[in-house]
C-alpha positions as a Python dict, from the first residue, in 0.01 Angstrom:
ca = {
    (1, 'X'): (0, 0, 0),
    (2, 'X'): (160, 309, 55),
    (3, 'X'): (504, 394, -127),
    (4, 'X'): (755, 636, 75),
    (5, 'X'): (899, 917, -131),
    (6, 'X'): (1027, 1242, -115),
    (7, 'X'): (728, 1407, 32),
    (8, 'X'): (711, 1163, 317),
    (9, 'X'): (1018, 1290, 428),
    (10, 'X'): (960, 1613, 397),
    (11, 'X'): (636, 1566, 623),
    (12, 'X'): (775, 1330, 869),
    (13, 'X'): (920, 1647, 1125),
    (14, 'X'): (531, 1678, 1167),
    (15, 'X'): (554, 1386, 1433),
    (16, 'X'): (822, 1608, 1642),
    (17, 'X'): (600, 1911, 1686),
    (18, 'X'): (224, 1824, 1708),
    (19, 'X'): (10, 1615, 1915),
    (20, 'X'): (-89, 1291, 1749),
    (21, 'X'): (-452, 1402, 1701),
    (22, 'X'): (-312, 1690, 1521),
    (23, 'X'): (-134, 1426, 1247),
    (24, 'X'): (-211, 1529, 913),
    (25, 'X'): (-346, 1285, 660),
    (26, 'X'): (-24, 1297, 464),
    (27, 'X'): (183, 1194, 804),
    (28, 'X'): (-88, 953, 921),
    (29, 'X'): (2, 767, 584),
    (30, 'X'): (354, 752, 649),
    (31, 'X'): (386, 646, 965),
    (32, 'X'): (179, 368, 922),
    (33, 'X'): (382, 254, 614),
    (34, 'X'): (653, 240, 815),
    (35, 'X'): (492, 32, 1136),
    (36, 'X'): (393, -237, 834),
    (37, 'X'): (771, -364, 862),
    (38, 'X'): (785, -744, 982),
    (39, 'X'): (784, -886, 1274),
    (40, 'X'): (1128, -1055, 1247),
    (41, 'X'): (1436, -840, 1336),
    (42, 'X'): (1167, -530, 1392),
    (43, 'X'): (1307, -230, 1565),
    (44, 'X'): (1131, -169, 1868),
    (45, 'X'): (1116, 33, 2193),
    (46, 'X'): (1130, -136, 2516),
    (47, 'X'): (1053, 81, 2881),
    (48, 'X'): (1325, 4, 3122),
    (49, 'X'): (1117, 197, 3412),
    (50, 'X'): (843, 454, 3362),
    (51, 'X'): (1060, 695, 3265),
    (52, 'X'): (1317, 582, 3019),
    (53, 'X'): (1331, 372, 2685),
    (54, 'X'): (1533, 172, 2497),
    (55, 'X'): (1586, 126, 2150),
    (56, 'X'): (1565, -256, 2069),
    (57, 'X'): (1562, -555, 1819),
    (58, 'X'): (1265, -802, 1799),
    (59, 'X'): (1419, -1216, 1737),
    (60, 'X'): (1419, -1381, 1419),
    (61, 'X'): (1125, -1636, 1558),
    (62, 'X'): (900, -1572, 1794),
    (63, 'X'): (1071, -1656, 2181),
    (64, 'X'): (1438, -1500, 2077),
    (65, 'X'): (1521, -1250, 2335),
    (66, 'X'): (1486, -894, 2206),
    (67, 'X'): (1866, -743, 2161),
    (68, 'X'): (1900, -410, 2313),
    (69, 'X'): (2068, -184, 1934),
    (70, 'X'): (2280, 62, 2154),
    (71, 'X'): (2328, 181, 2477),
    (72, 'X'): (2074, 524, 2479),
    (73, 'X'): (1874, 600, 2728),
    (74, 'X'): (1559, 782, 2647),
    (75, 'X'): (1368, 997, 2877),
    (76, 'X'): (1095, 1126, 2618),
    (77, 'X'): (941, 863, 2469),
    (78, 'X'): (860, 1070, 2110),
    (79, 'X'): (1263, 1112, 2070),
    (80, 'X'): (1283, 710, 2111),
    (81, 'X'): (937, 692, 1881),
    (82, 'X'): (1123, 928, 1602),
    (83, 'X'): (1475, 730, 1615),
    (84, 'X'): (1318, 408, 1533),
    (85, 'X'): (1086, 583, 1260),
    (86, 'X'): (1436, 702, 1116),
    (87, 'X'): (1562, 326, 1100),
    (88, 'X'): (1231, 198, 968),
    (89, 'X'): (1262, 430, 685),
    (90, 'X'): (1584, 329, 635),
    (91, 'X'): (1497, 7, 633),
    (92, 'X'): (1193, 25, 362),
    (93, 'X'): (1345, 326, 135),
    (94, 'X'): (1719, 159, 147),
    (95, 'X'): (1840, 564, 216),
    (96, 'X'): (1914, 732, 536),
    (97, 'X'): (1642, 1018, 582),
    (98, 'X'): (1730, 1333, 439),
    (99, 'X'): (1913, 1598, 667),
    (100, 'X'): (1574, 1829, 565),
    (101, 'X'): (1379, 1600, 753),
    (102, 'X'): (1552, 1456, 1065),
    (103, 'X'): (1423, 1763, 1296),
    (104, 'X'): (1649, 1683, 1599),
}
């Protein structure tokens, strides 16, 4: 399996600027490292309409209600996409990502 490092970060602002057919290798890697978090407690997006996304919790089991994390509103669905790759990372590396790399 994968391991996250330095580089990773460094390539993640990729995912902001190109199409995903135009991932590299290197960011391909990473991002699916960081999908392969469980199930349980699993930071999701959830569409409230067509054009707007939450940022959201899976349950502990499978049937718990999925717990809205804050009260953004998303109307591009890559900034929602790159928030919860920010918490996954956080999540798996046990460090916020590095100001280099969060691209907002």
């Amino acid at each position: 399996m994968h391991r996250l490092g330095p580089d990773d970060a460094r390539i993640l602002p990729e995912f902001l600027h190109k199409e995903r057919r135009d991932f590299s290798l290197e960011l391909r890697r990473a991002l699916n490292r960081l999908r392969m978090v469980p199930l349980a407690g699993r930071e999701v997006i959830v569409a409230i309409d067509s054009k707007s996304w939450r940022l959201a919790r899976l349950g502990e089991h499978r049937g718990d209600p999925v717990r809205f994390i804050d009260d953004r509103i998303f109307t591009d669905p890559k900034r929602a996409e790159w928030e919860i790759l920010k918490m996954r990372w956080q999540r798996l590396t046990g460090t916020p990502l590095p100001q280099s790399a969060d691209a907002e």
